[in-house]
C-alpha distance (Angstrom), angle and dihedral (degrees) to the residues before:
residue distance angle dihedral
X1 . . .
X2 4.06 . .
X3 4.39 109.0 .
X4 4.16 102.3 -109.7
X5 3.55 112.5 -106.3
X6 3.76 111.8 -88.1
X7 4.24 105.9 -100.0
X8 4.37 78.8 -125.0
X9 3.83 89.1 57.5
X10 3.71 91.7 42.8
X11 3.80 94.2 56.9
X12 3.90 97.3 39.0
X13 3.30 84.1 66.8
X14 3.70 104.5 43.3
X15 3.80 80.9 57.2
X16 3.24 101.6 55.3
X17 4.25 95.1 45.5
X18 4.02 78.3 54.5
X19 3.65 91.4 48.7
X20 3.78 84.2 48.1
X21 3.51 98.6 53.2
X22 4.01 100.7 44.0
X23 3.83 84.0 52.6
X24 3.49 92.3 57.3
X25 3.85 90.1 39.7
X26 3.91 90.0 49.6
X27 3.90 95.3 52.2
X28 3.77 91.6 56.6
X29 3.28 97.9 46.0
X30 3.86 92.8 49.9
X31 3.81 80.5 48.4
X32 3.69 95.8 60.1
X33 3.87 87.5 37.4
X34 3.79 89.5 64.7
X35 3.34 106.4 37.6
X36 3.99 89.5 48.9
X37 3.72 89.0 54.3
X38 4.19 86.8 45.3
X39 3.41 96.6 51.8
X40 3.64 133.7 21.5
X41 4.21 102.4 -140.9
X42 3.86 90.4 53.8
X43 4.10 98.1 84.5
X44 3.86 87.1 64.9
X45 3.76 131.3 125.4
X46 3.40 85.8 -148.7
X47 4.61 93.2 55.4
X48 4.13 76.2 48.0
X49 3.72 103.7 50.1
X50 4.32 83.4 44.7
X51 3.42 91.9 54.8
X52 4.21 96.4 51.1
X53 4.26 79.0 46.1
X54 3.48 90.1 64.2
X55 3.92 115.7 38.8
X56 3.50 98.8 52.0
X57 4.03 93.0 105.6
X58 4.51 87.9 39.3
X59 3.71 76.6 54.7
X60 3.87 103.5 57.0
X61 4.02 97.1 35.0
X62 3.98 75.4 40.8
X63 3.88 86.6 64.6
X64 3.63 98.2 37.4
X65 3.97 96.7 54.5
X66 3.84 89.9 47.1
X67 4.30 93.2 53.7
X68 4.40 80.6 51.1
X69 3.39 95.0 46.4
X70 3.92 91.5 44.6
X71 3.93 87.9 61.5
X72 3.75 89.1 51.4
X73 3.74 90.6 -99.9
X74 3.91 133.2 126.0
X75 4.28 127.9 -150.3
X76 3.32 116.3 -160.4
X77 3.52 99.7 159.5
X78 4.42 95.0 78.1
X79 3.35 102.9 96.2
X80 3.89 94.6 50.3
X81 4.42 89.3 41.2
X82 4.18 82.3 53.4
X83 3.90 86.5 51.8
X84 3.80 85.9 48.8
X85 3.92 104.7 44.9
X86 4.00 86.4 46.4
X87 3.87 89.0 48.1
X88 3.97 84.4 54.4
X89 3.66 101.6 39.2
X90 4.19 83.1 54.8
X91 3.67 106.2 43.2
X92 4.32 86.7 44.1
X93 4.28 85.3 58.5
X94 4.19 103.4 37.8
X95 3.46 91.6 32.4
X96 3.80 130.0 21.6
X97 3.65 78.2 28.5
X98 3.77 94.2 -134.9
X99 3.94 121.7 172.2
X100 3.94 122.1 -94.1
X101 4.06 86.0 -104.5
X102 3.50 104.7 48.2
X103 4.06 94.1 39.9
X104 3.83 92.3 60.5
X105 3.71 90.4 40.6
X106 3.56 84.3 55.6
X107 4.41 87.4 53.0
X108 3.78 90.0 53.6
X109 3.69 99.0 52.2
X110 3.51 89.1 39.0
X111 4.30 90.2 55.6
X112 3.75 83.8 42.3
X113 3.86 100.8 53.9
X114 4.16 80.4 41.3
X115 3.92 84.7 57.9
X116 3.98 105.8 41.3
X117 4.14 83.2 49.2
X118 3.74 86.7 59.5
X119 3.98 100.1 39.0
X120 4.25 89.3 39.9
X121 3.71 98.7 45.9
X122 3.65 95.5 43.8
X123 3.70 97.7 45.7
X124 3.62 100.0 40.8
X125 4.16 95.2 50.3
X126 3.61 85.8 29.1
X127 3.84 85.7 -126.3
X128 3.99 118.1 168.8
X129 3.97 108.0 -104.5
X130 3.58 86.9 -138.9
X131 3.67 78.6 76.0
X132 3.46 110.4 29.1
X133 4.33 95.6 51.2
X134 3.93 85.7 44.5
X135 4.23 90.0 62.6
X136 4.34 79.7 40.6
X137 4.01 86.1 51.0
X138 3.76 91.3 59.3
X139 4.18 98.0 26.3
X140 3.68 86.7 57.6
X141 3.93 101.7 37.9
X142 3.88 86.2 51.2
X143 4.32 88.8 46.4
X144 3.72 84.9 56.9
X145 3.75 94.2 46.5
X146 3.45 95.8 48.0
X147 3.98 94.5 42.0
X148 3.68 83.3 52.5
X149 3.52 108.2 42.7
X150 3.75 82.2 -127.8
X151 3.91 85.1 -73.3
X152 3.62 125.5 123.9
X153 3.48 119.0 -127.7
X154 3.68 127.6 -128.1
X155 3.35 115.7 -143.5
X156 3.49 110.9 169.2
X157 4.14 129.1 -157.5
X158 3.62 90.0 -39.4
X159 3.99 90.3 95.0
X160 4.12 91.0 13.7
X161 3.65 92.4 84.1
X162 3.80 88.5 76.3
X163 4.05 94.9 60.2
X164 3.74 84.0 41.2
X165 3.65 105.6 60.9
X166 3.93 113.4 95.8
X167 4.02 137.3 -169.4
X168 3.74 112.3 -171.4
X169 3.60 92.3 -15.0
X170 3.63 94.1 -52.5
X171 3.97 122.3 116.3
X172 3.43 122.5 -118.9
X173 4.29 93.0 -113.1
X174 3.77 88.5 60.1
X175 3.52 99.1 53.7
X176 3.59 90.2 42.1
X177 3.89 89.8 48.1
X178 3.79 93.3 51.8
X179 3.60 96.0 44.0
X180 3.74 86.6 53.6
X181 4.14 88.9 49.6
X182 3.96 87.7 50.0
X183 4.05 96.6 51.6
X184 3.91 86.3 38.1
X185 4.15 93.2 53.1
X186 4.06 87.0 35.8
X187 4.39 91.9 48.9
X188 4.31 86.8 43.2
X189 3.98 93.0 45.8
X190 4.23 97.8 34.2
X191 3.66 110.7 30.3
X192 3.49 138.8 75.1
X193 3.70 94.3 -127.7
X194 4.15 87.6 59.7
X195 3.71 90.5 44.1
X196 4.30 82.4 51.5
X197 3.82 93.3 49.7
X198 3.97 95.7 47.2
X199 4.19 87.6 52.3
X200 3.95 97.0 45.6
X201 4.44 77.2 38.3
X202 4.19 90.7 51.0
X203 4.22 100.2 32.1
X204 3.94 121.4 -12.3
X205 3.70 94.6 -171.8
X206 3.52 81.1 56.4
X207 3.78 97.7 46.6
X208 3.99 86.3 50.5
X209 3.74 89.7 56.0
X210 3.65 90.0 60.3
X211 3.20 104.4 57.2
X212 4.26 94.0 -97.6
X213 4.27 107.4 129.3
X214 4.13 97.4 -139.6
X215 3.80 87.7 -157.5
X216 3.69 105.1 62.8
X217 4.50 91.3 34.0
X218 4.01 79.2 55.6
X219 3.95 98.5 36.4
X220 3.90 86.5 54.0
X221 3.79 98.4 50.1
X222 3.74 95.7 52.6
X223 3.95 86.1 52.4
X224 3.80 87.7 49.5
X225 3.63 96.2 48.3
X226 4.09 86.3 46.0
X227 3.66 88.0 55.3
X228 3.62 95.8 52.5
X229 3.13 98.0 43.9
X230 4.17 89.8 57.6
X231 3.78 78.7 46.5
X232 3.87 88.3 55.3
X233 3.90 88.5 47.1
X234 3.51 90.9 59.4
X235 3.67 93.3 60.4
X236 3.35 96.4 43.0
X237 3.63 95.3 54.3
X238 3.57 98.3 40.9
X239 3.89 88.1 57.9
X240 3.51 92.3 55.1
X241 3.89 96.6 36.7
X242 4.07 86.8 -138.4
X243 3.83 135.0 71.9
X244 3.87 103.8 -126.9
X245 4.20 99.0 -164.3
X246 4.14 82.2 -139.1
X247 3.35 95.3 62.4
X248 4.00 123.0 116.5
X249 4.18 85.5 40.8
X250 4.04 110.1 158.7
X251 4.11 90.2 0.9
X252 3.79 88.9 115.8
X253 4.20 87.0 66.6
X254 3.99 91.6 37.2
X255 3.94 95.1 55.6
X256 4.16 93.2 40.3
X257 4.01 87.5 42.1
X258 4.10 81.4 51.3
X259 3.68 92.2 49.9
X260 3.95 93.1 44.6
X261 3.27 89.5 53.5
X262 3.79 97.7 52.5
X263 3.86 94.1 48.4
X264 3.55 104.9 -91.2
X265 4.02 108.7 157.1
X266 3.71 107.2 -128.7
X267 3.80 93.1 -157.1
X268 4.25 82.6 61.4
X269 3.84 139.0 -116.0
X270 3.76 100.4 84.5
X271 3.78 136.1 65.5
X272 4.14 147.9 118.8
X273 4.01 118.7 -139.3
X274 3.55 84.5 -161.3
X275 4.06 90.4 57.2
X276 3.57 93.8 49.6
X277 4.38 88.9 50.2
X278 4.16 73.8 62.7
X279 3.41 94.5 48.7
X280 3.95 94.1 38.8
X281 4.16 77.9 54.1
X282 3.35 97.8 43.3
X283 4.25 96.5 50.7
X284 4.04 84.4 46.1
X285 3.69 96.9 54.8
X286 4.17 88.3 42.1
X287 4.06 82.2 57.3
X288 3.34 101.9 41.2
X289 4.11 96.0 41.1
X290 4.04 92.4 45.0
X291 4.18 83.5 50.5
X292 4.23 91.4 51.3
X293 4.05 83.0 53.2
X294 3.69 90.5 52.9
X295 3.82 95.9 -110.8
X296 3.77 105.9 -176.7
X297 4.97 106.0 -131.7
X298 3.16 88.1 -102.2
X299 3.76 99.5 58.0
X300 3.51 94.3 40.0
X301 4.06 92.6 55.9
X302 4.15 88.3 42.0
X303 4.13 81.7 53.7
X304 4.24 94.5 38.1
X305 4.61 84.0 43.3
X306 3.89 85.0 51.1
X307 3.31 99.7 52.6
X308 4.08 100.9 41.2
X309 4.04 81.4 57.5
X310 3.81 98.6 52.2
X311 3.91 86.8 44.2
X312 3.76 83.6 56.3
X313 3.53 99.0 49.9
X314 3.85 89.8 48.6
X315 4.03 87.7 53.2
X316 3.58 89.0 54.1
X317 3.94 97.2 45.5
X318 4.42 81.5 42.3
X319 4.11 85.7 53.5
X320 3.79 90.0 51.4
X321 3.56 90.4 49.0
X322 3.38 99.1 50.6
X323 3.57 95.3 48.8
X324 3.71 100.5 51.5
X325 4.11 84.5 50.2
X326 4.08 83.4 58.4
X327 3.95 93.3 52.2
């Protein structure tokens, strides 16, 4: 039988998770602080409730790239799979003329397959994912193309009326994206398959030793992350009524940057999907603040690069940390 933590151990690292998550909390609210000084339109419910409108599909691939990165894995490949399950969802209503059902039905298995190609190829050749998502980034971006004709497809309110539902103000995606975050954070913290990720995450020879099989915890999250990602698709195309087969470009960055941000390790084992909702927030409020100022794109990305770097630099100083505490 393993010893029970020490009750010292235990709260040392309650602490620090709290520490975590009131740094997080204070860097958006010095965010909001600045830009609302900058500009006067920024401290407005209605710059707030446009902001939740909007990151509801960062939020789900968001999710998805943190459970990867937990099991010391990486997906590159999300941005182009979004592009893909929109680009199927479209061409299934304007052209097969499929109902609303069966077309996103059709997006979900679609960001599944996407997902269990990337877990299954990579675990059974034991191939890095860097490698394996980056040939799914450009299989799938050239699917969508091809499915497309490179055209985008105009839907029209036939799929809108998902992006247009509201409770309190809120659309229907971002309640659906933050219930997803909550049963994501509660599954990683509560169950036995989030205590099995973290292990394979922290040690995998380690994980093996135990009786955990690495291949099927890390086969499972890349078909988790492909489903949310079709998920995330969804949203995105019902807020634009059309499937655009370029859609999802540069996502892949936005939801690791996210993750980074909200303490995920890259090197695996340690994570919060409820951190990286904060640092999905705090990246959207950057983007939307430096565009009330009248940043010009390329100032805004020089701002967005700057920060994913010094988020880096903080998870490598964190790693250190963490493993003097263990020695």
């Amino acid at each position: 039988m393993p010893e029970p933590v020490p009750t010292s151990v235990r709260r040392a690292a309650w602490l620090r998770a709290g520490a975590d998550y009131l740094g997080l909390i204070g860097a958006l609210v010095l965010l909001i602080l600045i830009f609302g000084l900058a500009t006067r339109h920024f401290l407005s419910a209605d710059t707030f409730r446009t902001i939740a409108n909007q990151i509801p599909a960062m939020m789900l691939i968001a999710t998805g790239m943190t459970l990867v990165l937990i099991v010391a894995e990486i997906d590159l490949s999300v941005g182009s799979v979004l592009g893909l399950c929109g680009a199927v969802t479209g061409v299934a209503l304007t052209q097969w003329g499929w109902p609303l059902g069966a077309a996103l039905t059709a997006a979900l298995v679609t960001g599944a397959l996407c997902g269990a190609f990337n877990g299954l190829v990579s675990v059974r050749w034991r191939l890095p994912s860097f490698i394996v998502t980056l040939g799914m980034l450009e299989m799938a971006r050239g699917a969508a193309h091809a499915l497309t004709q490179s055209q985008t497809q105009y839907i029209g309110p036939s799929i809108g009326g998902i992006a247009e539902a509201h409770v309190l103000g809120l659309s229907l995606p971002f309640l659906l994206a933050l219930a997803v975050v909550v049963l994501a954070q509660a599954a990683l913290s509560h169950s036995v398959f989030g205590r099995h990720m973290l292990a394979v995450g922290a040690n995998e020879a380690a994980a093996r030793l135990n009786g955990i099989d690495p291949r099927r915890i890390k086969a499972t999250v890349f078909v988790l992350s492909g489903l949310l990602v079709a998920l995330a698709a969804i949203v995105d195309t019902s807020r634009f009524q059309s499937a655009n087969p370029n859609a999802g470009t540069g996502f892949e960055l936005q939801a690791i940057a996210a993750a980074v941000i909200g303490g995920t390790s890259l090197m695996g084992g340690r994570g919060s999907v409820a951190r990286t909702f904060l640092g999905v927030l705090i990246i959207a409020v950057l983007n939307s603040g430096l565009a009330s100022v009248g940043a010009r794109d390329e100032m805004k990305r020089l701002v967005t690069g700057a920060v994913i770097v010094a988020a880096v630099i903080l998870d490598h100083y964190r790693h250190r940390l963490a493993q003097k505490e263990r020695t």
